[in-house]
N, CA, C and O atoms as a GROMACS GRO file, in nm:
protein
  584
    1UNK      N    1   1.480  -4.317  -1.780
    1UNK     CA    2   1.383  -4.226  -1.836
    1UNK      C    3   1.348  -4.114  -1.739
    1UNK      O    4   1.366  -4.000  -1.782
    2UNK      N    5   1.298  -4.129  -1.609
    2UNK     CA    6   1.301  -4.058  -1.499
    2UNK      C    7   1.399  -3.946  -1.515
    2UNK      O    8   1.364  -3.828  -1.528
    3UNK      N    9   1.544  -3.994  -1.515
    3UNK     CA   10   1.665  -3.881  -1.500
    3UNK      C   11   1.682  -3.829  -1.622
    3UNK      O   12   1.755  -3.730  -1.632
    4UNK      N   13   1.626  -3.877  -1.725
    4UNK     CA   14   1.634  -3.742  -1.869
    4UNK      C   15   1.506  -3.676  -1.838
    4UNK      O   16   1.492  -3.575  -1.907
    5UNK      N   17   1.414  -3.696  -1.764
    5UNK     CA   18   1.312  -3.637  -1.772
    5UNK      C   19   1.316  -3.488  -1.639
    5UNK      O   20   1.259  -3.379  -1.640
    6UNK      N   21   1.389  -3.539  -1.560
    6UNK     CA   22   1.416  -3.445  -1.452
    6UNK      C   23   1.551  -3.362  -1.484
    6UNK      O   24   1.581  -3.274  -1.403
    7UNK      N   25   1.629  -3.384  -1.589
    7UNK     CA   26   1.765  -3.334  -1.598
    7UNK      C   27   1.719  -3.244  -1.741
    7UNK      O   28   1.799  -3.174  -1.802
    8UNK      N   29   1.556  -3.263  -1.785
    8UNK     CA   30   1.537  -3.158  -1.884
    8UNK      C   31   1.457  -3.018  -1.806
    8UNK      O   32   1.453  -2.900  -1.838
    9UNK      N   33   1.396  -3.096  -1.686
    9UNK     CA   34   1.334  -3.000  -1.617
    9UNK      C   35   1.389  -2.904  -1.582
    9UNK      O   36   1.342  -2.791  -1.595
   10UNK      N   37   1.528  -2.936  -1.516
   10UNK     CA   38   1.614  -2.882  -1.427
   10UNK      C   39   1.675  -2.766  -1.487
   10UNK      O   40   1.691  -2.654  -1.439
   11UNK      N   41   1.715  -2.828  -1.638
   11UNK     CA   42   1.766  -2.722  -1.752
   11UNK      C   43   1.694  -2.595  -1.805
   11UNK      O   44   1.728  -2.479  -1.827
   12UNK      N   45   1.548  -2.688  -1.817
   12UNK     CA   46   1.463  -2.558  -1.870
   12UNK      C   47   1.409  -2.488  -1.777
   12UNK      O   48   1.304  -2.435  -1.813
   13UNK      N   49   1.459  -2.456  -1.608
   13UNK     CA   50   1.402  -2.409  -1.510
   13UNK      C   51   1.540  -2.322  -1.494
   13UNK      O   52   1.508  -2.203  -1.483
   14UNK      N   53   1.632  -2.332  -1.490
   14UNK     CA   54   1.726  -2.221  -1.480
   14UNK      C   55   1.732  -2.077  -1.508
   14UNK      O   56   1.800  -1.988  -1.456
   15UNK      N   57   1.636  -2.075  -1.613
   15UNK     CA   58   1.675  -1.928  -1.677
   15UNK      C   59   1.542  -1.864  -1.596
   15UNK      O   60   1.556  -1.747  -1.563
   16UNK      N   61   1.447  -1.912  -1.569
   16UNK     CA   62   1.352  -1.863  -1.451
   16UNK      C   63   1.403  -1.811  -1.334
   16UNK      O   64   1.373  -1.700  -1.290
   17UNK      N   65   1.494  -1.901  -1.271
   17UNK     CA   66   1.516  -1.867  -1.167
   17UNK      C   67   1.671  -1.748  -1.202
   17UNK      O   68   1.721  -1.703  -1.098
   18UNK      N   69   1.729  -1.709  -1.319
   18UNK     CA   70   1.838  -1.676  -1.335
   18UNK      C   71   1.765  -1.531  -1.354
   18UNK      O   72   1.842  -1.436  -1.342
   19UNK      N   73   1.629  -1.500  -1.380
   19UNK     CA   74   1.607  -1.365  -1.443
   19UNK      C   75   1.594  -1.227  -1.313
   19UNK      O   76   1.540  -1.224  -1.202
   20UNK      N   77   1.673  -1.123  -1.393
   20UNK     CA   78   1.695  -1.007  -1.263
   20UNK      C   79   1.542  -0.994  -1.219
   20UNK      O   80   1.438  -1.031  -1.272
   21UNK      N   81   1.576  -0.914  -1.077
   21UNK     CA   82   1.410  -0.875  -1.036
   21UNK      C   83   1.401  -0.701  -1.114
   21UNK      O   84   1.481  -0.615  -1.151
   22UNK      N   85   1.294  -0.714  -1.111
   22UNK     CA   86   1.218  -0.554  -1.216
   22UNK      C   87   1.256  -0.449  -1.114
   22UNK      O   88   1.228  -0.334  -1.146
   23UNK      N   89   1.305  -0.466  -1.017
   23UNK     CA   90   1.297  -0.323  -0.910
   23UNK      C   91   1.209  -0.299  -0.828
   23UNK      O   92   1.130  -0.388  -0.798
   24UNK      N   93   1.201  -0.198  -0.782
   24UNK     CA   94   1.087  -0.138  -0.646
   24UNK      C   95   0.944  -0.137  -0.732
   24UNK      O   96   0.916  -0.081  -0.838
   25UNK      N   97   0.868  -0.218  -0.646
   25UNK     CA   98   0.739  -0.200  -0.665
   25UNK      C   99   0.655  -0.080  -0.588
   25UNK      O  100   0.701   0.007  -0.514
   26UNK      N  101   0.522  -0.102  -0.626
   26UNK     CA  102   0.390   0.012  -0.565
   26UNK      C  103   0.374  -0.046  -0.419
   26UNK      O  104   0.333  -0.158  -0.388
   27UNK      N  105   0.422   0.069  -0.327
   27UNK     CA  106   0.391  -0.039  -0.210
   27UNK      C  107   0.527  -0.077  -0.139
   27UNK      O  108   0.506  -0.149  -0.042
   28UNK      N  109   0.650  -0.051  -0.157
   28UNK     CA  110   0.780  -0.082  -0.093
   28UNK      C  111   0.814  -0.034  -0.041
   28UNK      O  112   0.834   0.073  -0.097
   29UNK      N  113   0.854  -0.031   0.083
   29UNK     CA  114   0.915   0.056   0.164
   29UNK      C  115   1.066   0.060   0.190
   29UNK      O  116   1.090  -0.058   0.214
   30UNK      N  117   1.184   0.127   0.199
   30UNK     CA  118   1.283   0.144   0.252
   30UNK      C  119   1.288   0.207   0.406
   30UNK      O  120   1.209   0.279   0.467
   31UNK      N  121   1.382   0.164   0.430
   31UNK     CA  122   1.379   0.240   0.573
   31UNK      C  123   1.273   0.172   0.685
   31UNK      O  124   1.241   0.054   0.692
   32UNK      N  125   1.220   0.303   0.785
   32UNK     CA  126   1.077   0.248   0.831
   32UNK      C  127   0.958   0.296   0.770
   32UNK      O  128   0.956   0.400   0.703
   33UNK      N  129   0.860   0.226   0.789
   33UNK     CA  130   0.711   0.260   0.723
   33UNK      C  131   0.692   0.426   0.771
   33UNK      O  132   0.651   0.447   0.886
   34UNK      N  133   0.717   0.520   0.697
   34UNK     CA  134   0.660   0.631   0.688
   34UNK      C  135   0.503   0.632   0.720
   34UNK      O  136   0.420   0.543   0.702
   35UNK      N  137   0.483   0.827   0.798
   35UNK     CA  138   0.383   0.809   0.871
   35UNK      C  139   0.300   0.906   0.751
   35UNK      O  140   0.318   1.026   0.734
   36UNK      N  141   0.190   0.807   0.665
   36UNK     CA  142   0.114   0.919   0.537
   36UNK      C  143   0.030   1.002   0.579
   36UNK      O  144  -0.028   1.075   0.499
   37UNK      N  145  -0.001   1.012   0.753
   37UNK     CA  146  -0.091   1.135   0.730
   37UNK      C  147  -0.078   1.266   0.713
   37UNK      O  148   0.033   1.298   0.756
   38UNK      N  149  -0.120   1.332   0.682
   38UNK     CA  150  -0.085   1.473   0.679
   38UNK      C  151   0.038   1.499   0.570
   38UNK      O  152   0.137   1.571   0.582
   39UNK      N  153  -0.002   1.420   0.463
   39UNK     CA  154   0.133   1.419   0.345
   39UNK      C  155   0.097   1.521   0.250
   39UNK      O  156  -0.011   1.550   0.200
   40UNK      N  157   0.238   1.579   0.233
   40UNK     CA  158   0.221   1.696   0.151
   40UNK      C  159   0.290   1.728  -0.007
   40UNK      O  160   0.378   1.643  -0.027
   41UNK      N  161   0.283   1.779  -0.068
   41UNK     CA  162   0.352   1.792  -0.239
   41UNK      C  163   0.465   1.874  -0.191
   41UNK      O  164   0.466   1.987  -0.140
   42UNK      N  165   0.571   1.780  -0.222
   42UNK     CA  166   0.758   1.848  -0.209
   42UNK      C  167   0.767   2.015  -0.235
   42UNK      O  168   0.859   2.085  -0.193
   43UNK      N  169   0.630   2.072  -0.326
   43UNK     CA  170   0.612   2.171  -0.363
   43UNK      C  171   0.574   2.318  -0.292
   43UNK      O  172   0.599   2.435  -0.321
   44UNK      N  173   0.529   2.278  -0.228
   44UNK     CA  174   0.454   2.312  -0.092
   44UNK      C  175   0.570   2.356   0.055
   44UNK      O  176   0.539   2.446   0.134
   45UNK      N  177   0.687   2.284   0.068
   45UNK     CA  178   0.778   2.231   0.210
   45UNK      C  179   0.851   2.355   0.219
   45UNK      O  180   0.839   2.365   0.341
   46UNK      N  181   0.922   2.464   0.185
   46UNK     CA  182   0.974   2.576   0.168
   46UNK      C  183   0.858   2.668   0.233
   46UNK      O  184   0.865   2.748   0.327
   47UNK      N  185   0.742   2.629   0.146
   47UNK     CA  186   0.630   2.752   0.236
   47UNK      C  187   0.579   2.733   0.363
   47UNK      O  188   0.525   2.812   0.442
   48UNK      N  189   0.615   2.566   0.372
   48UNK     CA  190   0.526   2.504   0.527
   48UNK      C  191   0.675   2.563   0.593
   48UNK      O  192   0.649   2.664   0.659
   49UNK      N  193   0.747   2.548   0.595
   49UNK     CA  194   0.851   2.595   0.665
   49UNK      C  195   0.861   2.704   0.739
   49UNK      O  196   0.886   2.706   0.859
   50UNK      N  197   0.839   2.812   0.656
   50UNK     CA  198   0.855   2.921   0.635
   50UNK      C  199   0.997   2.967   0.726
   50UNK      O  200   1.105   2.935   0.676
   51UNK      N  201   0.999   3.047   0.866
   51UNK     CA  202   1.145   3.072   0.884
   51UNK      C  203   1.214   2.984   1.012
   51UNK      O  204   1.308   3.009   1.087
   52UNK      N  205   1.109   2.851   1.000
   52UNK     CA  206   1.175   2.774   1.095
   52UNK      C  207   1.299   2.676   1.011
   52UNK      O  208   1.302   2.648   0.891
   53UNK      N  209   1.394   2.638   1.118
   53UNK     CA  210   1.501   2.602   1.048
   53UNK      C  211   1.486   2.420   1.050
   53UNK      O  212   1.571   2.352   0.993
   54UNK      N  213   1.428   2.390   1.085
   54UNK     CA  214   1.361   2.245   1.093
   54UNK      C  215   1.277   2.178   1.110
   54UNK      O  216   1.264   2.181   1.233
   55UNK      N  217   1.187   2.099   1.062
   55UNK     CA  218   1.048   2.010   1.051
   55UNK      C  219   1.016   1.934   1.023
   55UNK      O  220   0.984   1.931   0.904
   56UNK      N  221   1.000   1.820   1.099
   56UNK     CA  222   0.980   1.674   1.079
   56UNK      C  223   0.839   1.685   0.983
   56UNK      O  224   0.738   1.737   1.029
   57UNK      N  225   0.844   1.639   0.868
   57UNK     CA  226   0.703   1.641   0.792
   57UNK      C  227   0.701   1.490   0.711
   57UNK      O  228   0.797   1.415   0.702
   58UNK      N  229   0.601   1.474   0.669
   58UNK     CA  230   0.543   1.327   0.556
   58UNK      C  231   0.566   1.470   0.451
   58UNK      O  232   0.543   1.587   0.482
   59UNK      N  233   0.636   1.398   0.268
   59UNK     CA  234   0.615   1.487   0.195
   59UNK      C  235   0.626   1.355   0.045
   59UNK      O  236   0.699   1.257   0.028
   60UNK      N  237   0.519   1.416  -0.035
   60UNK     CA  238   0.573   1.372  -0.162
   60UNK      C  239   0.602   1.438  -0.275
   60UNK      O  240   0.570   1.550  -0.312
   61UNK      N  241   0.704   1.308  -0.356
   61UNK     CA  242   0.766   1.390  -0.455
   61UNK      C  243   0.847   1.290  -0.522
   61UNK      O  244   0.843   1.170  -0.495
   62UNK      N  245   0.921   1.344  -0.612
   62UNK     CA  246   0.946   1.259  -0.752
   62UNK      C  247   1.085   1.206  -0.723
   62UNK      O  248   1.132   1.280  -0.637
   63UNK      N  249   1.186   1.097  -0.760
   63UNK     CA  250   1.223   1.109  -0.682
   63UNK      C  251   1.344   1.171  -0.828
   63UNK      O  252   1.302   1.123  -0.934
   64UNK      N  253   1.478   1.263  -0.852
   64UNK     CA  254   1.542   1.257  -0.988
   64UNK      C  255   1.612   1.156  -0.996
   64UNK      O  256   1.568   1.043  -1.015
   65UNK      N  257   1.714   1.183  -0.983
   65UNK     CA  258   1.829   1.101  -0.956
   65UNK      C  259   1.916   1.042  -0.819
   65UNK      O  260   1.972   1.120  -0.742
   66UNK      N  261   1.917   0.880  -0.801
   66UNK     CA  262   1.995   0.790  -0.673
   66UNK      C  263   2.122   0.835  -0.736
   66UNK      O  264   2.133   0.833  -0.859
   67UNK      N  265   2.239   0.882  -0.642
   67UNK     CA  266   2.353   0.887  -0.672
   67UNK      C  267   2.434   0.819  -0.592
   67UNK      O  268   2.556   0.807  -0.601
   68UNK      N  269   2.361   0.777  -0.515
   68UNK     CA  270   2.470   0.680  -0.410
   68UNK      C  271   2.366   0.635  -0.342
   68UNK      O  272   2.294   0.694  -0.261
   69UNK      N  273   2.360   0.426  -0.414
   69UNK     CA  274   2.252   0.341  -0.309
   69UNK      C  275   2.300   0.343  -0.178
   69UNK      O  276   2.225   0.400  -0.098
   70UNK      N  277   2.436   0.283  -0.121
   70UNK     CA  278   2.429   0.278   0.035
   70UNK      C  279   2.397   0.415   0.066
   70UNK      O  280   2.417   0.515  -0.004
   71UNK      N  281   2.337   0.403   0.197
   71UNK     CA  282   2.292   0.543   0.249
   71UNK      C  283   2.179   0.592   0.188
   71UNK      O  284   2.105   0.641   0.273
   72UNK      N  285   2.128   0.602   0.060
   72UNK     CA  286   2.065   0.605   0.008
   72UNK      C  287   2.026   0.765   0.020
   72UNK      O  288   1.948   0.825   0.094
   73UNK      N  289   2.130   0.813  -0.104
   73UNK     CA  290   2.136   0.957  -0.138
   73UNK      C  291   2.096   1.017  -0.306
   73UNK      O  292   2.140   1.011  -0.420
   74UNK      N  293   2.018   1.059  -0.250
   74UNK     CA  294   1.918   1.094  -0.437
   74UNK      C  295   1.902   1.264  -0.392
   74UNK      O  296   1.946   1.335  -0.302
   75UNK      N  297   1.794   1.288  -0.536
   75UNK     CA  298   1.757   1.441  -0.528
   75UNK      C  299   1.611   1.409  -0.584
   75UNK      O  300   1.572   1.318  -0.657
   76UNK      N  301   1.538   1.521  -0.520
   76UNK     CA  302   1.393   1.525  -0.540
   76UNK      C  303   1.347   1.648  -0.627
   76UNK      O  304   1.353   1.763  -0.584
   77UNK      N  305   1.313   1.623  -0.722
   77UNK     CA  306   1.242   1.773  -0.762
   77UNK      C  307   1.164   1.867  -0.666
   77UNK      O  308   1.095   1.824  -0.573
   78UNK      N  309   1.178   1.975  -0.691
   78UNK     CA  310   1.118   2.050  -0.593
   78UNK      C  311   0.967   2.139  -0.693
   78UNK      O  312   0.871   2.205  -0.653
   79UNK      N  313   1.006   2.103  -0.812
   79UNK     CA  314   0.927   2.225  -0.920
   79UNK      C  315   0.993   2.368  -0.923
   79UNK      O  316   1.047   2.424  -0.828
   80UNK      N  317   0.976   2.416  -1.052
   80UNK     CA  318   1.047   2.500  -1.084
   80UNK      C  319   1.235   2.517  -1.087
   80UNK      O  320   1.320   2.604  -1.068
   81UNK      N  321   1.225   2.355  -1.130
   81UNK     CA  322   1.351   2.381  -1.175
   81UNK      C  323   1.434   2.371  -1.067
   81UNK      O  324   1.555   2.367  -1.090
   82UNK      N  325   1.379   2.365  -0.906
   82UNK     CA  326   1.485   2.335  -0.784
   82UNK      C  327   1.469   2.221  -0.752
   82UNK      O  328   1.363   2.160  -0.765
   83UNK      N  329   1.572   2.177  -0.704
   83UNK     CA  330   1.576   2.049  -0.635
   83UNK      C  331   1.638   2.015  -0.493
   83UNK      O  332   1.724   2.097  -0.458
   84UNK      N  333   1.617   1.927  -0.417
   84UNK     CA  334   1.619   1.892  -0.268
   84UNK      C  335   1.683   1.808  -0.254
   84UNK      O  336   1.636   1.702  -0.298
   85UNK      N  337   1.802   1.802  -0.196
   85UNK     CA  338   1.903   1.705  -0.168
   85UNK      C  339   1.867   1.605  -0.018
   85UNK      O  340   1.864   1.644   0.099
   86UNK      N  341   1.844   1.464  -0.077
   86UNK     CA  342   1.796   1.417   0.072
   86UNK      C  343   1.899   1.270   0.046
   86UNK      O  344   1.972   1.223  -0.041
   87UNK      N  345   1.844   1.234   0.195
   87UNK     CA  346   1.953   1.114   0.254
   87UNK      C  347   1.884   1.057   0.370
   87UNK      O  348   1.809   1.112   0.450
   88UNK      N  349   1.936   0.902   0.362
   88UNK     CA  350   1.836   0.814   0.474
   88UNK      C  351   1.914   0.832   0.611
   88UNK      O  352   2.028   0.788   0.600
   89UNK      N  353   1.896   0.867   0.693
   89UNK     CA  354   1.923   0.831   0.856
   89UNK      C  355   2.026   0.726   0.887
   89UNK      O  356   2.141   0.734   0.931
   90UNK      N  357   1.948   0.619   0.847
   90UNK     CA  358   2.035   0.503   0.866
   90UNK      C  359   2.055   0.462   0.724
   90UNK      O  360   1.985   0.445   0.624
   91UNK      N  361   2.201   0.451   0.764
   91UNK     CA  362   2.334   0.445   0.666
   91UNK      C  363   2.310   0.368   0.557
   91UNK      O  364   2.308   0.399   0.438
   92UNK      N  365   2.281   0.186   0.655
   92UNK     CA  366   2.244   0.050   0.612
   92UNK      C  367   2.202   0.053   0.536
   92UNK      O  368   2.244  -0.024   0.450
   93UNK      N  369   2.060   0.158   0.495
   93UNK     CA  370   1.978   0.147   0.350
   93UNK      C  371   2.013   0.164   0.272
   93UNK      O  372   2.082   0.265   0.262
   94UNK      N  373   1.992   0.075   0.157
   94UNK     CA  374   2.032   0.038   0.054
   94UNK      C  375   1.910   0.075  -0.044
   94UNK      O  376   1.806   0.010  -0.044
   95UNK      N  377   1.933   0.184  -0.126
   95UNK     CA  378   1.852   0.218  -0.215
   95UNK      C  379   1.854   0.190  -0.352
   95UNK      O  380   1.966   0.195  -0.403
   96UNK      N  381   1.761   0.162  -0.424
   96UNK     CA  382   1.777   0.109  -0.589
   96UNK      C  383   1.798   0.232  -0.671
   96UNK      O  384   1.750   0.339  -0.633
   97UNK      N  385   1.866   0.223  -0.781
   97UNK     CA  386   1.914   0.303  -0.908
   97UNK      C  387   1.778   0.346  -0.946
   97UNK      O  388   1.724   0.457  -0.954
   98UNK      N  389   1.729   0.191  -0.974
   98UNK     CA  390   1.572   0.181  -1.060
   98UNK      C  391   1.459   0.285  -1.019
   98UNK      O  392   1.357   0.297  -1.087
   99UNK      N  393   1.483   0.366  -0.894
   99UNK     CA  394   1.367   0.448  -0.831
   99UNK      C  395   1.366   0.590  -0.914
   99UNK      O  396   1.281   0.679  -0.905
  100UNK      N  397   1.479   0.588  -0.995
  100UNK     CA  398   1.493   0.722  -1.055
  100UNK      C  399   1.335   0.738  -1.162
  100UNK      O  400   1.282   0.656  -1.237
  101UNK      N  401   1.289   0.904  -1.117
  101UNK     CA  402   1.221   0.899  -1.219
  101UNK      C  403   1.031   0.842  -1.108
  101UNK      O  404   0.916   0.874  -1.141
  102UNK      N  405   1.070   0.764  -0.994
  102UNK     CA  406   0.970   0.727  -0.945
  102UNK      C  407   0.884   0.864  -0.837
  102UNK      O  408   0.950   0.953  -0.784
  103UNK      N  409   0.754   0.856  -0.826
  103UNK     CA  410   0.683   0.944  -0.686
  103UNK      C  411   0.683   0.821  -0.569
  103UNK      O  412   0.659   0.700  -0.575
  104UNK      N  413   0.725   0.918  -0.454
  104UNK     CA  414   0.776   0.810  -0.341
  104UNK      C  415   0.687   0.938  -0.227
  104UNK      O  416   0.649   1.053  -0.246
  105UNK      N  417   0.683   0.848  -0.116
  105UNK     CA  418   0.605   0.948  -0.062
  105UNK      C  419   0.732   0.928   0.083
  105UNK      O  420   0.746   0.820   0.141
  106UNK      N  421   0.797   1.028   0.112
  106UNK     CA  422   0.916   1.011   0.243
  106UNK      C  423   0.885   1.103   0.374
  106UNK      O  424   0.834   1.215   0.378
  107UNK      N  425   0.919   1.042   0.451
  107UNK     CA  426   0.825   1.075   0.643
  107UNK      C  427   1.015   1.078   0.669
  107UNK      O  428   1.093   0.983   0.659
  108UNK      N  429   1.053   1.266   0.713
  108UNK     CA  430   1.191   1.255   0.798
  108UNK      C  431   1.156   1.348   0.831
  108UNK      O  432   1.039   1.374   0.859
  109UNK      N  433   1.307   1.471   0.839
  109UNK     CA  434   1.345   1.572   0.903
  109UNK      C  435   1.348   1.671   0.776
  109UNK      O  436   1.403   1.624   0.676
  110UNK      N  437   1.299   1.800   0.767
  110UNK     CA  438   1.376   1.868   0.642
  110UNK      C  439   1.433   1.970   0.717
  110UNK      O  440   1.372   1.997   0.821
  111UNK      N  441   1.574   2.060   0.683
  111UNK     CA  442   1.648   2.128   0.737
  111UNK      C  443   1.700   2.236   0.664
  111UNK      O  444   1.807   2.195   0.619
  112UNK      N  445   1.677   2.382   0.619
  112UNK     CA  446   1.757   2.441   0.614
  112UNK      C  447   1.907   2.466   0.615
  112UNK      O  448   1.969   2.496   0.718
  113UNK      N  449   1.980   2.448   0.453
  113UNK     CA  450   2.105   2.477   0.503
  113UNK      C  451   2.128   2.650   0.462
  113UNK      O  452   2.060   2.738   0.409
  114UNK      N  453   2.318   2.628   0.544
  114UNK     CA  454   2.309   2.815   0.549
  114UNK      C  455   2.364   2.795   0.414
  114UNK      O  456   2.433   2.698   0.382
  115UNK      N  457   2.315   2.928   0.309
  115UNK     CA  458   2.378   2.950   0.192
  115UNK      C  459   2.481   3.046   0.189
  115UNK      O  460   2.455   3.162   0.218
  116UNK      N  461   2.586   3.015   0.161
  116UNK     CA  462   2.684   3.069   0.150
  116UNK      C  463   2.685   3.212   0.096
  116UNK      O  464   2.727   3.311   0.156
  117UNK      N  465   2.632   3.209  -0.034
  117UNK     CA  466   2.591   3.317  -0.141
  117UNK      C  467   2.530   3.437  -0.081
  117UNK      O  468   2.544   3.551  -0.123
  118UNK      N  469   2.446   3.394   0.041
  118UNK     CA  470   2.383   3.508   0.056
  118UNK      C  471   2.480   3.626   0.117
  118UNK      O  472   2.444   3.742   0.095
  119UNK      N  473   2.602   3.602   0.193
  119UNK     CA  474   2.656   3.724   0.233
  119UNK      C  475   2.780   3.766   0.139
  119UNK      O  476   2.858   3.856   0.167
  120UNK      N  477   2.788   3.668  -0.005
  120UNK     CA  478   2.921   3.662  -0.102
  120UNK      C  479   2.915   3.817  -0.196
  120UNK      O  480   3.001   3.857  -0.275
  121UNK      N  481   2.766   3.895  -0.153
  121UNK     CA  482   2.815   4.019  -0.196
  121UNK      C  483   2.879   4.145  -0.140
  121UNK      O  484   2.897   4.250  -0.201
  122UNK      N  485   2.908   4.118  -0.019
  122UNK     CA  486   3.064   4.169   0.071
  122UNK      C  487   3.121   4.158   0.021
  122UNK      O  488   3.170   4.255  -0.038
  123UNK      N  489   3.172   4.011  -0.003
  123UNK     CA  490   3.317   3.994  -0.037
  123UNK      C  491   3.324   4.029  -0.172
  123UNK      O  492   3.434   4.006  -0.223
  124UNK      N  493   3.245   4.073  -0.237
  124UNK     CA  494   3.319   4.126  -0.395
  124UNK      C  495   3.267   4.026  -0.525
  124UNK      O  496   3.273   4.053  -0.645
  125UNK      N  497   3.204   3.882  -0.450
  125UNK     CA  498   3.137   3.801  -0.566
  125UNK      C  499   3.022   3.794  -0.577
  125UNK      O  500   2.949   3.775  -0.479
  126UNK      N  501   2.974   3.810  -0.709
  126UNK     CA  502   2.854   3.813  -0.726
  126UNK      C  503   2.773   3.691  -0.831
  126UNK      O  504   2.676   3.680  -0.906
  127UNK      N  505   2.907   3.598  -0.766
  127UNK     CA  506   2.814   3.476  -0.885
  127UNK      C  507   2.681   3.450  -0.789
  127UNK      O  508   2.641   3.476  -0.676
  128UNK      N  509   2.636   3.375  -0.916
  128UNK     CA  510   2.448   3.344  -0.839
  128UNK      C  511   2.485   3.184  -0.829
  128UNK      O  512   2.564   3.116  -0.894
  129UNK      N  513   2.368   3.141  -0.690
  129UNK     CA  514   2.394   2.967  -0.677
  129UNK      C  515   2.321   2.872  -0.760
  129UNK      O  516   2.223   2.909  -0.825
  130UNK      N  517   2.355   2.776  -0.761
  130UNK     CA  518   2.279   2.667  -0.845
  130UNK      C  519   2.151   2.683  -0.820
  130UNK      O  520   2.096   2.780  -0.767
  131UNK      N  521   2.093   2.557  -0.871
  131UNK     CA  522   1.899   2.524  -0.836
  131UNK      C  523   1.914   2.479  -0.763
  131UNK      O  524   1.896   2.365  -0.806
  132UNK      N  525   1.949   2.462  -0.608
  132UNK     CA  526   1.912   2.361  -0.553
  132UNK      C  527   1.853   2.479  -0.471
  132UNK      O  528   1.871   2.598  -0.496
  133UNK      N  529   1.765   2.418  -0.351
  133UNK     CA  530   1.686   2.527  -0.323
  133UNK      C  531   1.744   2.573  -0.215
  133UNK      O  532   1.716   2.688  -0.180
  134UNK      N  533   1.860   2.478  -0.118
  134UNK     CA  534   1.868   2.535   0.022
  134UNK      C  535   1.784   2.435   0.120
  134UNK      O  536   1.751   2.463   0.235
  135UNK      N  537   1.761   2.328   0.061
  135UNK     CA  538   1.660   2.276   0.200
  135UNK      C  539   1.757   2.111   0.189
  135UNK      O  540   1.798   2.074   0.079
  136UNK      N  541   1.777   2.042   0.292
  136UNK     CA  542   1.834   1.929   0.298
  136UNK      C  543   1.687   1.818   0.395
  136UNK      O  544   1.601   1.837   0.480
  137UNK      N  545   1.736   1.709   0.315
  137UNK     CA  546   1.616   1.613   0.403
  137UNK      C  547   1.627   1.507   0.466
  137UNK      O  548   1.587   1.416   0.394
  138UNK      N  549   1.669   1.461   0.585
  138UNK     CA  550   1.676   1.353   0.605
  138UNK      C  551   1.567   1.200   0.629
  138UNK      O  552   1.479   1.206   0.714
  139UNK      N  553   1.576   1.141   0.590
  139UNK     CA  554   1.488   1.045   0.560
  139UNK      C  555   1.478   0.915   0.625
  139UNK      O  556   1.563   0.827   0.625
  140UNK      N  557   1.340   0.912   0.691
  140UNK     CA  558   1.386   0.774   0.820
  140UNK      C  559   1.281   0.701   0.702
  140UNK      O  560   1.308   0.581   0.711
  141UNK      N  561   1.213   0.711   0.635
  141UNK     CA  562   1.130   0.583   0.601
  141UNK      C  563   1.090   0.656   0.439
  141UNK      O  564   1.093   0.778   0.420
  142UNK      N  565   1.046   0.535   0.314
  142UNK     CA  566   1.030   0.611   0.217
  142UNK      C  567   0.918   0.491   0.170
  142UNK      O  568   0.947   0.378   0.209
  143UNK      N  569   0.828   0.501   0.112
  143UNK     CA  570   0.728   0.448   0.050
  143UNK      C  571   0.688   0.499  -0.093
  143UNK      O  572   0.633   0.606  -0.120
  144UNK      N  573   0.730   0.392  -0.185
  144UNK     CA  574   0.712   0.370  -0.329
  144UNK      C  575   0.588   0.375  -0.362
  144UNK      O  576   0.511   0.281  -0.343
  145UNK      N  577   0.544   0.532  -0.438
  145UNK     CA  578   0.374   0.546  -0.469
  145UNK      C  579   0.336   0.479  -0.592
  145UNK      O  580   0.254   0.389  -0.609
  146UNK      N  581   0.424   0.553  -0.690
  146UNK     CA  582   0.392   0.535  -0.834
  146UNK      C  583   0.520   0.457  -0.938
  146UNK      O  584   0.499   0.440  -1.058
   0.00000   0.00000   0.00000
């Protein structure tokens, strides 16, 4: 009686332990614990910049789309339609799909890249560049707001 009684337990406890986890919670960190003081709206980082070509800042922002978990390489809205191409430091991190769509608040480096476009009306072309804005981010620590 004992072993039908423990061999029903056992059965009806499987699918508990079989169910996926929900993803990044409020409160998770990747990377290292980002530093929140002085945190700013992704919106804002272009003007804090202004014509320096690099600046370690705390910034938040949404996050769009993870396109590649190792390394953990996504894009951030910037508002207005631009967006910010960022990436973790260390490689190892492993970022979730599920963050798409999330506000994360991330403590790195943001960097100026050179745009090509700007001297392509020499050479005779005058296509215009995508949305992205020109700013790259690297990312030592990221904390899951919302």
């Amino acid at each position: 009686m004992k072993t039908i009684i423990l061999l029903f337990s056992l059965l009806f406890s499987l699918p508990v332990f079989a169910q996926k986890s929900r993803g990044p919670v409020h409160g998770q960190t990747f990377g290292s614990k980002p530093d929140t003081t002085g945190v700013m709206p992704v919106a804002k980082l272009d003007e804090f910049m202004g014509k320096k070509p690099r600046v370690s800042v705390a910034i938040r922002g949404k996050i769009l789309f993870v396109f590649k978990e190792k390394g953990g390489w996504f894009t951030l809205d910037e508002g207005k339609g631009r967006t910010i191409s960022a990436h973790f430091k260390d490689y190892n991190v492993m970022l979730p799909v599920s963050l798409n769509g999330r506000t994360v608040i991330l403590d790195g480096v943001a960097a100026k890249q050179f745009n090509a476009d700007d001297g392509q009306h020499f050479a005779g072309n005058t296509r215009k560049s995508s949305n992205t804005s020109g700013i790259s981010f690297e990312v030592n620590g990221l904390y899951v707001d919302k």
